[in-house]
BAFI-3210 file (N, C-alpha, C; in Angstrom, 3 decimals, decimal comma, padded with zeros to 6 digits):
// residues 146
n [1|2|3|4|5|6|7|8|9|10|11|12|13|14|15|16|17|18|19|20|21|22|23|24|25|26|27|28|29|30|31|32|33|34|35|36|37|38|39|40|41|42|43|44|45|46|47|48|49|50|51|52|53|54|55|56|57|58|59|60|61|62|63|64|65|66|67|68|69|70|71|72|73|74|75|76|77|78|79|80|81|82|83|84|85|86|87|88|89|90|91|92|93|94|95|96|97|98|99|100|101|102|103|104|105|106|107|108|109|110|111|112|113|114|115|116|117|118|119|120|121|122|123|124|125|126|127|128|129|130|131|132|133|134|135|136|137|138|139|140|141|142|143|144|145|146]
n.u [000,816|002,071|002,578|004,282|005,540|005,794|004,737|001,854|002,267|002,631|000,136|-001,697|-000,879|-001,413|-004,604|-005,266|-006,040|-008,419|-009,814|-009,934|-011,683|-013,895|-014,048|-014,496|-017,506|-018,583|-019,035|-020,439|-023,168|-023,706|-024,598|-026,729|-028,590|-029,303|-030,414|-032,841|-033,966|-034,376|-036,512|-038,195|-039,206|-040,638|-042,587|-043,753|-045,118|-046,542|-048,506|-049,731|-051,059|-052,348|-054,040|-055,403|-056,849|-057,935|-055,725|-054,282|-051,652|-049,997|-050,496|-049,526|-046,275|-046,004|-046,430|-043,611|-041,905|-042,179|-040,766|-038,317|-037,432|-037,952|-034,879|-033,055|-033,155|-032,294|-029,702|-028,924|-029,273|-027,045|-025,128|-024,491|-024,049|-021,665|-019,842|-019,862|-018,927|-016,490|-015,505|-015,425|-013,289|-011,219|-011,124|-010,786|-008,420|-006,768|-007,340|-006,205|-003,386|-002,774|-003,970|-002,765|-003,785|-004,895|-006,761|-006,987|-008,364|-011,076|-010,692|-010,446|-012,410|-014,554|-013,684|-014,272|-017,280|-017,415|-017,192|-018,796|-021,389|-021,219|-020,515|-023,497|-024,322|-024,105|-025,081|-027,615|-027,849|-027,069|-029,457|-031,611|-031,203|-030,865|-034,174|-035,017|-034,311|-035,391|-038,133|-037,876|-037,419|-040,038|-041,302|-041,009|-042,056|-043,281|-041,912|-043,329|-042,886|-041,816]
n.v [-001,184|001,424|003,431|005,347|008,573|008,259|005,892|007,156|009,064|007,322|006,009|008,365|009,125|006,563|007,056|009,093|009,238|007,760|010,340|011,774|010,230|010,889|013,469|014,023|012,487|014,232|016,238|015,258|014,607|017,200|018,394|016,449|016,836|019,339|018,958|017,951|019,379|021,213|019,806|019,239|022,019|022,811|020,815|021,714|024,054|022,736|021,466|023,333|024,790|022,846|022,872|024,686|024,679|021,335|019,620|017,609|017,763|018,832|016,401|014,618|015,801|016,054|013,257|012,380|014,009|013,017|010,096|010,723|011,937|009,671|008,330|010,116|010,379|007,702|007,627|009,575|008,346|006,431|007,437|008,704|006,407|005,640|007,641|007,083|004,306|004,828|006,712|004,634|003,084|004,479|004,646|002,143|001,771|003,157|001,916|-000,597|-000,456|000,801|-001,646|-003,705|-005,229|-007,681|-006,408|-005,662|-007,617|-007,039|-003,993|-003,630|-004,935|-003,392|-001,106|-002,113|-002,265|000,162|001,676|000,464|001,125|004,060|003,876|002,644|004,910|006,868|005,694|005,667|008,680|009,299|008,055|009,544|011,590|011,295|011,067|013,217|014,770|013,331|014,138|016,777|017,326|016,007|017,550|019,959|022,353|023,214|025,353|027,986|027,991|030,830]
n.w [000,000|000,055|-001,915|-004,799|-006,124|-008,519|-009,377|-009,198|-011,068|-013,383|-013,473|-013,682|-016,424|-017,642|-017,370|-019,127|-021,958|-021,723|-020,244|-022,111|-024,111|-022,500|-022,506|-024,909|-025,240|-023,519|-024,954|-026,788|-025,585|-025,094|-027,597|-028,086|-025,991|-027,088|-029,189|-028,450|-027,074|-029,146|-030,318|-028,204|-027,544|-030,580|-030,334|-028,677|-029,393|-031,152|-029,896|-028,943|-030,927|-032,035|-029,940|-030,524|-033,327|-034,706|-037,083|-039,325|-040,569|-038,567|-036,451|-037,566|-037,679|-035,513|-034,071|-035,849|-034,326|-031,834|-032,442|-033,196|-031,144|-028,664|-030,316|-029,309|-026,778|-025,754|-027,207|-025,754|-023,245|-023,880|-024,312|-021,841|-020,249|-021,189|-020,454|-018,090|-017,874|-018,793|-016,266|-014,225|-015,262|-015,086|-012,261|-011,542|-012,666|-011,504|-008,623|-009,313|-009,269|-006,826|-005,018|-005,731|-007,666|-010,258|-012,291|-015,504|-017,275|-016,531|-017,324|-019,390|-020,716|-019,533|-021,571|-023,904|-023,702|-023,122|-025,517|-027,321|-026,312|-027,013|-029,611|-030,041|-029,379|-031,310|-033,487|-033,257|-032,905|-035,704|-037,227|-036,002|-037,352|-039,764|-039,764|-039,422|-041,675|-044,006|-043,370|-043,283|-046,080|-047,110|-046,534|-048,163|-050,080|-053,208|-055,797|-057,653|-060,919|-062,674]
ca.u [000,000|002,888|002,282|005,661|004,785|006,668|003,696|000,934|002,667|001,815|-001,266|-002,401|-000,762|-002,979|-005,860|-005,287|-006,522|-009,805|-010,372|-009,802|-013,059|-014,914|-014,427|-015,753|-018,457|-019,258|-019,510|-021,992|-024,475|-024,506|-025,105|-028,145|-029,858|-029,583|-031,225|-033,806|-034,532|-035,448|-037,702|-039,392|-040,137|-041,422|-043,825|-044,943|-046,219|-047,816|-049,648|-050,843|-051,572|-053,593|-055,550|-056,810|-057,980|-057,170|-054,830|-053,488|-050,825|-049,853|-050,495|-047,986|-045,507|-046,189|-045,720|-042,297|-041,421|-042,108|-040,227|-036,878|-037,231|-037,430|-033,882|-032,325|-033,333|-031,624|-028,732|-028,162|-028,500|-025,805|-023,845|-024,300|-023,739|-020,379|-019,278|-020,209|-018,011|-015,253|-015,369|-014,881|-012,420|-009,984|-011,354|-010,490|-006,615|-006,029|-007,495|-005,862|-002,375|-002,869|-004,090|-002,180|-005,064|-005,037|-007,955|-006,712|-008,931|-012,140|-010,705|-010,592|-013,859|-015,368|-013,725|-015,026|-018,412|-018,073|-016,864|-019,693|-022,379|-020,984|-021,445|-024,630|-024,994|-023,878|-026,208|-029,083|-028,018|-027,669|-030,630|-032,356|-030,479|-032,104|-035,227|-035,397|-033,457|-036,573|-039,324|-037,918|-037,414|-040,653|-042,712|-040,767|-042,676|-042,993|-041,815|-043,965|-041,897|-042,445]
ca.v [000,000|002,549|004,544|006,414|009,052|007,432|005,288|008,251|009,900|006,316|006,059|009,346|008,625|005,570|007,704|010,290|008,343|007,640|011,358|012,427|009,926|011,279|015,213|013,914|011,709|015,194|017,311|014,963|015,123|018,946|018,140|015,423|017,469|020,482|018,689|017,033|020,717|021,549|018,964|019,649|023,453|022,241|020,219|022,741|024,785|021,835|021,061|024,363|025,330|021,548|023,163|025,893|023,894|020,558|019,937|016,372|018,010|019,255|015,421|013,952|016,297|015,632|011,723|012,018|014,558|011,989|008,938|011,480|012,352|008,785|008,449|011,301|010,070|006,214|008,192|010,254|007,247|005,355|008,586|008,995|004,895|005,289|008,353|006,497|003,190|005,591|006,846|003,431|002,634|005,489|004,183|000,686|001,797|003,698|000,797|-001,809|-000,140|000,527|-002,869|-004,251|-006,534|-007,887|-005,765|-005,717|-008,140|-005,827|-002,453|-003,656|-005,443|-002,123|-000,101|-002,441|-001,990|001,928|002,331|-000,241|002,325|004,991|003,621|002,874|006,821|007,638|005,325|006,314|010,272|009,247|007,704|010,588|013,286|010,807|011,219|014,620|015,204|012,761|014,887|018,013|016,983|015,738|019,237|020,982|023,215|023,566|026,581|028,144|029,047|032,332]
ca.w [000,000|-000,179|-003,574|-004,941|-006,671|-009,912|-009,662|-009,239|-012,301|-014,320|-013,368|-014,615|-017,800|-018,018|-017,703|-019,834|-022,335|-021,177|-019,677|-023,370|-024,391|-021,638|-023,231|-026,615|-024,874|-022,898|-025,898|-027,473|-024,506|-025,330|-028,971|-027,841|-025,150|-027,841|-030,435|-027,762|-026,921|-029,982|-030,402|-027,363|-028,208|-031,589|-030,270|-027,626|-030,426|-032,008|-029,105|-028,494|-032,426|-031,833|-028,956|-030,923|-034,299|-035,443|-038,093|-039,640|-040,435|-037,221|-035,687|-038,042|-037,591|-034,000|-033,812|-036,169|-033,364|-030,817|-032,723|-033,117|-029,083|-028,052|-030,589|-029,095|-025,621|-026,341|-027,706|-024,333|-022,410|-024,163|-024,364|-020,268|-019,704|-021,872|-019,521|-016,661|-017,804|-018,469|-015,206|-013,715|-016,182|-014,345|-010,975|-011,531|-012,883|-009,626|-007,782|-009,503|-008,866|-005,469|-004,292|-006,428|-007,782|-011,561|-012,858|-016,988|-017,880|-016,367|-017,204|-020,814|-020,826|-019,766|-022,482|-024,758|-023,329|-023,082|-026,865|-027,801|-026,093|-027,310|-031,012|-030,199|-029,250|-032,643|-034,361|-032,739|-033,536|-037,166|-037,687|-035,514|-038,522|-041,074|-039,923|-039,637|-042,721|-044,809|-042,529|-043,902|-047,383|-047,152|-046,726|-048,886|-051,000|-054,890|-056,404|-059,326|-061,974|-063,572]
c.u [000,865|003,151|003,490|004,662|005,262|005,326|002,291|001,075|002,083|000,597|-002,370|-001,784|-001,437|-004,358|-006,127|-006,286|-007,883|-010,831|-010,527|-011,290|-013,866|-015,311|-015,214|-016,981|-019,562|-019,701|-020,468|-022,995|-024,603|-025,214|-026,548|-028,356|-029,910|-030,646|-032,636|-035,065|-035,044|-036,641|-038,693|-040,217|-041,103|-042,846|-044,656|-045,907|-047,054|-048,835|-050,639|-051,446|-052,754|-054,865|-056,070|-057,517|-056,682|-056,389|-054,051|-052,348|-049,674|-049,413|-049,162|-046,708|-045,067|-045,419|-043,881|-040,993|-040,780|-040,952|-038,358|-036,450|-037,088|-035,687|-032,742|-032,424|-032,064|-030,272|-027,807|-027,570|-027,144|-024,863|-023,315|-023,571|-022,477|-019,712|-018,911|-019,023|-016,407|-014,217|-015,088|-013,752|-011,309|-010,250|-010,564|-008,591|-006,451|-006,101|-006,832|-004,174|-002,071|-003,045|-003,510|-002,795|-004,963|-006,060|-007,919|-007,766|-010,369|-012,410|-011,249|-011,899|-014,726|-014,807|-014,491|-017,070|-018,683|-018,240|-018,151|-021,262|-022,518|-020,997|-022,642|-025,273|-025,409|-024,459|-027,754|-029,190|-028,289|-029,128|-031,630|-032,301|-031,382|-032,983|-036,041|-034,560|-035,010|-037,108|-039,055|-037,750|-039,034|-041,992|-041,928|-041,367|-042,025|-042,508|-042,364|-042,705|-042,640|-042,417]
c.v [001,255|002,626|005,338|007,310|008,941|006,908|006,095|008,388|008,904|006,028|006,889|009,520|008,232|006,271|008,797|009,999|008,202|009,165|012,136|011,853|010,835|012,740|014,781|013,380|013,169|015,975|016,513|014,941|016,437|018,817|017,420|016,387|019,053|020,301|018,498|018,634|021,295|021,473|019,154|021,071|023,272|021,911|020,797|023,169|024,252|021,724|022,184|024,913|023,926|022,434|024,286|025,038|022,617|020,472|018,150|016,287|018,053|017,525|014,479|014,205|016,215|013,938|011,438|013,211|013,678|010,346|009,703|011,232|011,089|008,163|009,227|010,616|008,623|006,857|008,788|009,212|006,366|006,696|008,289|007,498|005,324|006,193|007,651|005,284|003,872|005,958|005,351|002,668|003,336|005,016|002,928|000,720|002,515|002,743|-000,672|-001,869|000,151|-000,496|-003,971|-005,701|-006,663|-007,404|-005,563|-006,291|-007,004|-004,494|-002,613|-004,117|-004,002|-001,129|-000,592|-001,888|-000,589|002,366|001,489|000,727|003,498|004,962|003,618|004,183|007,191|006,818|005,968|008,279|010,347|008,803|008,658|012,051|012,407|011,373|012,932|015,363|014,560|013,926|016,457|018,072|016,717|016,742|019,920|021,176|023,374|024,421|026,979|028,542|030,083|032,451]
c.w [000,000|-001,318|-003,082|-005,817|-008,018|-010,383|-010,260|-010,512|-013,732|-014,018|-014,140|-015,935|-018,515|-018,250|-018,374|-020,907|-022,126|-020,822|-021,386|-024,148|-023,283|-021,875|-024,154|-026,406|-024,171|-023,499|-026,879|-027,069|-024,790|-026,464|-028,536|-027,176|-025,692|-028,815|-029,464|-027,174|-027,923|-030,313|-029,838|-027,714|-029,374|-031,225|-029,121|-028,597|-030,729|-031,648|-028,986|-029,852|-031,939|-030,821|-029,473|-032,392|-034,318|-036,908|-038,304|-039,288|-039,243|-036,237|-036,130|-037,958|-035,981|-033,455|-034,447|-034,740|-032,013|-031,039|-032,287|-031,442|-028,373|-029,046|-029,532|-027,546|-025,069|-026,807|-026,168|-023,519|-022,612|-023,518|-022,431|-019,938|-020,024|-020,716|-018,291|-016,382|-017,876|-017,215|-014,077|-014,578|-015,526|-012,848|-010,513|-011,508|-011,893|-008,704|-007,587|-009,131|-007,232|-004,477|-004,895|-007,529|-009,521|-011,973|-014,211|-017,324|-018,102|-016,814|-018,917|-021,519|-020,631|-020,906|-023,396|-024,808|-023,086|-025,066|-027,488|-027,343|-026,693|-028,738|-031,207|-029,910|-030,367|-033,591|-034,377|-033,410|-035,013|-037,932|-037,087|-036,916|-039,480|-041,366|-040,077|-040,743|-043,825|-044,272|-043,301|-045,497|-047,911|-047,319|-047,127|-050,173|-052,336|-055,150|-057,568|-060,052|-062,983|-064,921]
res [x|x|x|x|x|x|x|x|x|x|x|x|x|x|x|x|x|x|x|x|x|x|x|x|x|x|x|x|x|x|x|x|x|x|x|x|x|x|x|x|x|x|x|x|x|x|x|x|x|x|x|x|x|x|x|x|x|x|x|x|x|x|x|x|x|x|x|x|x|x|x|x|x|x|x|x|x|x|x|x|x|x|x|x|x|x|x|x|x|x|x|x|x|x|x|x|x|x|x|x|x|x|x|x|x|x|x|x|x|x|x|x|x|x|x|x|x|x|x|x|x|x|x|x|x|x|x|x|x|x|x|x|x|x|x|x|x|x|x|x|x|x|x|x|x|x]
***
């Protein structure tokens, strides 16, 4: 249990690494709960344009609102899980050096399992841009020509 600080110094080496996913993992939660914000305002309006007349329109634009938001939602969570495994990923390499305990196998099993979340973030976002990439393609207006 007596840590040099030789050791300390490798340690946070080791985790540099990891704290460097955990920036890019942090700046895509801004990105998701930016987009997720949009969404929501959107569909304030909808609701309240709905409570003064109905409108098809309006309802459809409503439900692809709702499909995006549960995306975007599924997206965070991975995003947050991946942070989260990160964060025990730097826990574990301080822990595993200090108690001197074989933890490699685990630390690496969780990266796998953070970078595997964290794909599934970035699926989920793409297929969220899809849909609202179709959706807007989709009501775009004719132009007469003159």
């Amino acid at each position: 249990m007596n840590i040099q600080t030789g050791d300390i110094g490798h340690i946070i080496q080791l985790a540099i690494a990891p704290v460097f996913l955990l920036s890019g993992v942090c700046t895509n939660l801004i990105v998701l709960t930016n987009r997720l914000a949009r969404i929501i305002d959107r569909s304030r309006v909808l609701e309240d344009r709905l409570d003064v007349a109905y409108s098809d329109s309006y309802l459809n634009e409503l439900d692809v609102l709702y499909g995006r938001s549960h995306l975007i939602n599924m997206s965070i969570f991975l995003s947050t899980a991946c942070g989260l495994f990160v964060c025990v990923i730097v826990v574990m390499l301080f822990l595993g050096d200090i108690t001197n305990l074989s933890l490699d196998k685990y630390i690496a099993g969780t990266f796998v399992v953070a970078v595997a979340c964290l794909v599934g973030s970035f699926v989920s976002l793409l297929r969220e841009i899809f849909i609202a990439s179709a959706w807007m393609r989709s009501q775009r207006h004719v132009r007469r020509k003159r």
